[in-house]
C-alpha positions as CSV (number, residue, x, y, z in Angstrom):
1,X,8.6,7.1,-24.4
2,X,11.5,7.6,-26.3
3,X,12.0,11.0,-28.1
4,X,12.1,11.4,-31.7
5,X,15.0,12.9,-33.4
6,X,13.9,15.8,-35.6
7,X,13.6,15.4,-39.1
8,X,15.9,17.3,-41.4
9,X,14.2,19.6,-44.3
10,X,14.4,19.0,-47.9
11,X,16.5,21.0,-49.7
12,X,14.4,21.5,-52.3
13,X,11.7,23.0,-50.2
14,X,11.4,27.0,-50.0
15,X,12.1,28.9,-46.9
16,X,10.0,30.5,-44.9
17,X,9.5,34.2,-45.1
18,X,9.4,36.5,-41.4
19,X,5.2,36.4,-42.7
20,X,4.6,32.9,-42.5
21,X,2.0,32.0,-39.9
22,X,4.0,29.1,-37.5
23,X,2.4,25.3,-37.2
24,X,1.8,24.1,-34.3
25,X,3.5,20.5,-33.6
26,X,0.9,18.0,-33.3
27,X,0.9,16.3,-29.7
28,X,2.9,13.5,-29.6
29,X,0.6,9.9,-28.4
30,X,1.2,8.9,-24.6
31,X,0.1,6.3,-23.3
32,X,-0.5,7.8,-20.1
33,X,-4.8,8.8,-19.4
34,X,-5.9,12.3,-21.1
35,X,-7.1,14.0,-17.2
36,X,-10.7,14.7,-19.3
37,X,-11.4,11.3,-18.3
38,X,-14.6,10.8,-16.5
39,X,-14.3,9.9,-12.8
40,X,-18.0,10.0,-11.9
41,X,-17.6,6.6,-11.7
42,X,-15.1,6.0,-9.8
43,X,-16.5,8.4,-7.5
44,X,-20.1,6.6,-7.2
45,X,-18.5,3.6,-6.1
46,X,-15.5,4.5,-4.1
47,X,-13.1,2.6,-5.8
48,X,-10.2,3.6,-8.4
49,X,-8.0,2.3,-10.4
50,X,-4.2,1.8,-9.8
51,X,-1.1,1.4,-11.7
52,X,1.7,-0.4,-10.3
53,X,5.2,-0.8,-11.8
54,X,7.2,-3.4,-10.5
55,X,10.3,-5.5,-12.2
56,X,8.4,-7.9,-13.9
57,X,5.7,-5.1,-15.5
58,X,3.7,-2.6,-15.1
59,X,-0.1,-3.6,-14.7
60,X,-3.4,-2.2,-13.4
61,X,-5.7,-2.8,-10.3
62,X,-7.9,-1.4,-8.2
63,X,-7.7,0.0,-4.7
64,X,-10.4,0.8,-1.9
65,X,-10.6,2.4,1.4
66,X,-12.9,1.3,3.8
67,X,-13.6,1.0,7.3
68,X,-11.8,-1.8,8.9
69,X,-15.4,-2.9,10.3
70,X,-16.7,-3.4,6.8
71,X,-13.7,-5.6,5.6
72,X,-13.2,-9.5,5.4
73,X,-9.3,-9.3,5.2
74,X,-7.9,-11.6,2.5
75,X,-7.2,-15.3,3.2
76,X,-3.8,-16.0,3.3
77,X,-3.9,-19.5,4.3
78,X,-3.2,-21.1,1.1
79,X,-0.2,-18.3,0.1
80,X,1.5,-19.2,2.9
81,X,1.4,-22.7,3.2
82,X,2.5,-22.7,-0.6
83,X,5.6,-20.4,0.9
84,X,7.7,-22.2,3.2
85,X,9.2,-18.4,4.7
86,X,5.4,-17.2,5.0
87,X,4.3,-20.1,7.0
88,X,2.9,-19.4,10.3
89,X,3.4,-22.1,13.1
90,X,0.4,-23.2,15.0
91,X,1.2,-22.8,18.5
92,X,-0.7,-24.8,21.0
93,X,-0.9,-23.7,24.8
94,X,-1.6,-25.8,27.3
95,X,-2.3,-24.3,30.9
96,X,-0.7,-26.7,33.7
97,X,-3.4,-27.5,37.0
98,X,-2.1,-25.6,39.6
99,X,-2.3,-27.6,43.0
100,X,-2.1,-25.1,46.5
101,X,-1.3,-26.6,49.2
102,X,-2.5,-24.4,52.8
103,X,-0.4,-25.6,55.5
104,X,-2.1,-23.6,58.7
105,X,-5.3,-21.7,59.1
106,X,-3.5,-18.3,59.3
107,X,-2.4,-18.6,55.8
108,X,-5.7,-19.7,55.0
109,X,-7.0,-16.8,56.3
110,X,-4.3,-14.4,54.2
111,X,-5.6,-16.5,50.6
112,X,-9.2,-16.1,51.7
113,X,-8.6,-12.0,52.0
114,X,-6.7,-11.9,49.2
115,X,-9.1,-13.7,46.3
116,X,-11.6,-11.0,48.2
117,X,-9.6,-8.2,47.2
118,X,-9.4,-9.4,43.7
119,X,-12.7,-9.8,43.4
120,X,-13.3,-6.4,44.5
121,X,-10.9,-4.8,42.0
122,X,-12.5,-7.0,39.1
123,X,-15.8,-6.0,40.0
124,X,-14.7,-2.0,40.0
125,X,-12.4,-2.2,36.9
126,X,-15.7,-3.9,35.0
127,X,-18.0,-0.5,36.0
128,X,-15.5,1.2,33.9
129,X,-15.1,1.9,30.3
130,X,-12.4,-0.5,29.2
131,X,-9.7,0.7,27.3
132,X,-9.0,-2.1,25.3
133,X,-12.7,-2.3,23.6
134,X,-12.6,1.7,23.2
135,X,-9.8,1.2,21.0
136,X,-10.7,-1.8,19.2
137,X,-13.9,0.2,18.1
138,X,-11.7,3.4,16.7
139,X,-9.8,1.1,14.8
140,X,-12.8,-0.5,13.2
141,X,-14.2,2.7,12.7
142,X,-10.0,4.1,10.6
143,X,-10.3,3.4,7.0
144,X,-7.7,0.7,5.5
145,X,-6.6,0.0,2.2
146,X,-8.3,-2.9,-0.3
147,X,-7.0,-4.2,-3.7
148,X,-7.8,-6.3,-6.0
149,X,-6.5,-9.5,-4.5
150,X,-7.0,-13.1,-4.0
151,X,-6.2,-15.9,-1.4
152,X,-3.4,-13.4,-0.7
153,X,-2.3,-12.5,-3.5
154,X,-2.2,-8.5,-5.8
155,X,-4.1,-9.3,-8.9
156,X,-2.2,-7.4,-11.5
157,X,-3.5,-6.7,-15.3
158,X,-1.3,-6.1,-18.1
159,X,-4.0,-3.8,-19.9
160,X,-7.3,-2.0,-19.4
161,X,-9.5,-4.4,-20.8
162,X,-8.0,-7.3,-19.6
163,X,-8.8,-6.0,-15.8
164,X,-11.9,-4.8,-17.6
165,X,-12.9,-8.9,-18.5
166,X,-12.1,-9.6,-15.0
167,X,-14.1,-7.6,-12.9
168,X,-17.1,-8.2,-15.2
169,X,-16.5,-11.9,-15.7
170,X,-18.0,-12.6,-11.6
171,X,-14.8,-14.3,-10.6
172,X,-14.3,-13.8,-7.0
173,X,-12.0,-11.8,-5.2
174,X,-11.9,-9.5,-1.9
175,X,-13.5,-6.6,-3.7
176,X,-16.2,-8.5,-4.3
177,X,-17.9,-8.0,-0.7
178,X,-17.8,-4.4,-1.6
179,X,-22.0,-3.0,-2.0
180,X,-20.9,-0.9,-4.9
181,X,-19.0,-3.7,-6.7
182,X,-22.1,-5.2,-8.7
183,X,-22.5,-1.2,-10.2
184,X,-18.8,-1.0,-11.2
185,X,-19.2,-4.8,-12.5
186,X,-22.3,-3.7,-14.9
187,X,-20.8,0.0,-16.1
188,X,-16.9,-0.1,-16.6
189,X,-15.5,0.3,-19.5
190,X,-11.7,0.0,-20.5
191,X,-11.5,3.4,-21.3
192,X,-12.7,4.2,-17.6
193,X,-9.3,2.4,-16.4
194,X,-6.9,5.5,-16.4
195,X,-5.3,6.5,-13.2
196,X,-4.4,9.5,-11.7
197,X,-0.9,10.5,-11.5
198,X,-1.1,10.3,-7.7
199,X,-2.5,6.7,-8.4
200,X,0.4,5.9,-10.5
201,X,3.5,3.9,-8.9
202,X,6.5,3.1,-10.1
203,X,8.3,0.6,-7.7
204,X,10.5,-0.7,-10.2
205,X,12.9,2.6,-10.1
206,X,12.8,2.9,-6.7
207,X,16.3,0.3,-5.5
208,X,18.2,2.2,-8.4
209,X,17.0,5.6,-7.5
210,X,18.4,5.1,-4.0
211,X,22.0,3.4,-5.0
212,X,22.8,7.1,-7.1
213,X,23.7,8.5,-3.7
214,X,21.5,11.5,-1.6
215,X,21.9,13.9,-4.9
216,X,20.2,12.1,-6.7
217,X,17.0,10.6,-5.1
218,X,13.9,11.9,-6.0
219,X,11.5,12.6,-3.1
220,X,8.2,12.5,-5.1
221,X,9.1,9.4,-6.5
222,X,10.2,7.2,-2.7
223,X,7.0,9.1,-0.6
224,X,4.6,7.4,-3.2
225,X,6.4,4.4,-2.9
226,X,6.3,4.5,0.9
227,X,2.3,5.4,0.5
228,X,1.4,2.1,-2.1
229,X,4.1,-0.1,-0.2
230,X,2.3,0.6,2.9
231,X,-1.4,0.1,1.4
232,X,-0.2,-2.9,-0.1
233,X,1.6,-4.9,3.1
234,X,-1.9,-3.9,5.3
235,X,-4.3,-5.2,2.2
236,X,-1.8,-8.8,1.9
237,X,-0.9,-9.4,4.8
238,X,2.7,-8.8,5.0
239,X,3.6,-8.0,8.0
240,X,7.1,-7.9,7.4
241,X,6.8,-5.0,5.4
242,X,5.1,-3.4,7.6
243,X,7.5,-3.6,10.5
244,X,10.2,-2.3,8.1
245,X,8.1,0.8,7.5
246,X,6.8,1.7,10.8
247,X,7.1,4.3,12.6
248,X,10.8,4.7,14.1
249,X,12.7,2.4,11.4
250,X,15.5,3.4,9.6
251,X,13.0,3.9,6.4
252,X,10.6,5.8,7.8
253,X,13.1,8.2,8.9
254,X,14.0,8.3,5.4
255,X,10.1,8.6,4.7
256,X,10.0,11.9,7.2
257,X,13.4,13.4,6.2
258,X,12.3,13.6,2.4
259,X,9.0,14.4,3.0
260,X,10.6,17.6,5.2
261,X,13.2,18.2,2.7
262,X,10.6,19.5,-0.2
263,X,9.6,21.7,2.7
264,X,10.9,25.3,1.9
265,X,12.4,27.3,4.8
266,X,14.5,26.1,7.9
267,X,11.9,22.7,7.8
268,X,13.7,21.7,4.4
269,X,16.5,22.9,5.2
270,X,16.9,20.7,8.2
271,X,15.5,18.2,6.1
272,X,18.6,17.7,3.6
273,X,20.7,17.4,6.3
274,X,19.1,14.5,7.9
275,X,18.8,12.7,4.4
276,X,22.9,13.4,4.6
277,X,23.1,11.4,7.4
278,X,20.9,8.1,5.8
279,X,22.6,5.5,4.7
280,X,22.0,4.9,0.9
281,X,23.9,1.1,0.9
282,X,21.0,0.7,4.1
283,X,18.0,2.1,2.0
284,X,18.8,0.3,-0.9
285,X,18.9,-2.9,0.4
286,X,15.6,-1.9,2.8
287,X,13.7,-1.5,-0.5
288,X,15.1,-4.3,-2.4
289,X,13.5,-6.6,0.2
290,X,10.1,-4.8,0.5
291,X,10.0,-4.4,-3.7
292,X,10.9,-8.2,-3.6
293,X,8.3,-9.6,-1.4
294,X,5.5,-7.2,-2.5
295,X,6.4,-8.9,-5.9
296,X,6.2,-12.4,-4.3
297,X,2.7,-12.3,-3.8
298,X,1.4,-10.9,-7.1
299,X,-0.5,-12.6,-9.6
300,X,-0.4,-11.5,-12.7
301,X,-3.0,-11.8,-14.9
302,X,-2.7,-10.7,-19.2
């Protein structure tokens, strides 16, 4: 919001004495939510709603978490074969007849013992618990990240009640499959779309924030964008982004070096130093690309 130059006093108008009371300035509008807002909502159905700022706008959404089991992914099908650089190739395996050929009995023999053996160590390895399916059901059971999407795309709303229309107009979406979604459908209001501050992004500052050099990068401002950019490239499908900010790339370092340097002590300390060593041409062009292809995929809706 830009500030408003003070106004100069009339000439004409008497000073005022050491006794006069002071007047309180009147608060200046914001558009941003009053915190007296009622969450009960948003707390009875486990979903709230998210502001997202990105080049093209700012706009509102919603955003879940839920376990993995309890989640139809969205269908990206029809994104990506609209999107020549999304499209996946079908790849079709085909598994060539082997022919053995046994030239002696003693060699015979030798196959015969060993496809015993095997058998043997498949029937063992099945009488114990299998890796594999004991960590296919944790994952299930981690919570993930939902939005608002459709057919693979961020539905984005340029105001409250426009979201508002949306979610009460039936139209479908991945949300949808959601048990509490038919409550929120019936009771939100506009008014209930304000977001916390901690469900506030602003993506759009984040490429020139980085290209002012390490002094002047703000921390608070790149972790949130690391935390929406990551919910984001699970709930889409990106998985692009999602290699870029995994563990052990160069902008998850940066993720882990800011995140120490608010730290106080030698932890912060040590912190600084490593974002010293960053690259800020590197990060720079690292977010560019993930701001750029989490825009891609939004639709934006007035």
């Amino acid at each position: 919001m830009a500030r408003q130059s003070p106004q100069r006093p009339d000439a004409d108008e008497p000073e005022l004495d050491d006794t006069t009371e002071p007047v309180e300035p009147e608060e200046v509008g914001t558009d941003r939510p009053s915190a007296n807002v009622d969450r009960s909502l948003w707390e009875k159905v486990g979903i709230d709603p998210v502001e997202i700022a990105l080049p093209a706008g700012t706009g509102f959404t919603l955003r879940a978490y839920r376990p993995a089991r309890e989640l139809t992914p969205t269908d990206v099908t029809e994104r990506d074969q609209d999107d020549p650089f999304l499209a996946r190739r079908q790849v079709i395996e085909e598994e060539d007849d082997e022919t053995v050929v046994i030239l002696d009995e003693d060699v015979a023999d030798e196959f015969a013992a060993s496809d015993e053996e095997d058998e043997r160590g498949r029937a063992a390895d099945a009488d114990e618990p299998d890796e594999e399916e004991a960590a296919a059901e944790e994952a299930n059971d981690e919570e993930v990240p939902a939005f608002l999407t459709h057919k693979g795309r961020l539905l984005l709303f340029k105001t409250p009640e426009s979201l508002v229309s949306f979610i009460r107009s039936g139209a479908p979406n991945d949300l949808s499959q959601l048990d509490s979604w038919q409550e929120l459908s019936e009771r939100v209001e506009p008014a209930d779309i304000a977001p916390l501050d901690e469900d506030t992004y602003e993506l759009d500052l984040v490429v020139e924030n980085l290209r002012g050099g390490h002094d002047t990068w703000d921390p608070t401002l790149l972790i949130e964008a690391g935390e929406v950019a990551r919910d984001l490239s699970y709930a889409l499908r990106l998985p692009a982004v999602l290699d870029m900010l995994s563990a052990g790339s160069s902008l998850d370092d940066l993720d882990e070096a800011l995140r120490a340097s608010v730290n106080g002590g030698v932890g912060g300390f040590l912190g600084r130093r490593r974002l010293k060593k960053i690259g800020a041409q590197t990060a720079s062009l690292g977010w560019r690309t993930i701001v750029g292809k989490i825009s891609a995929v939004v639709d934006w809706r007035d």
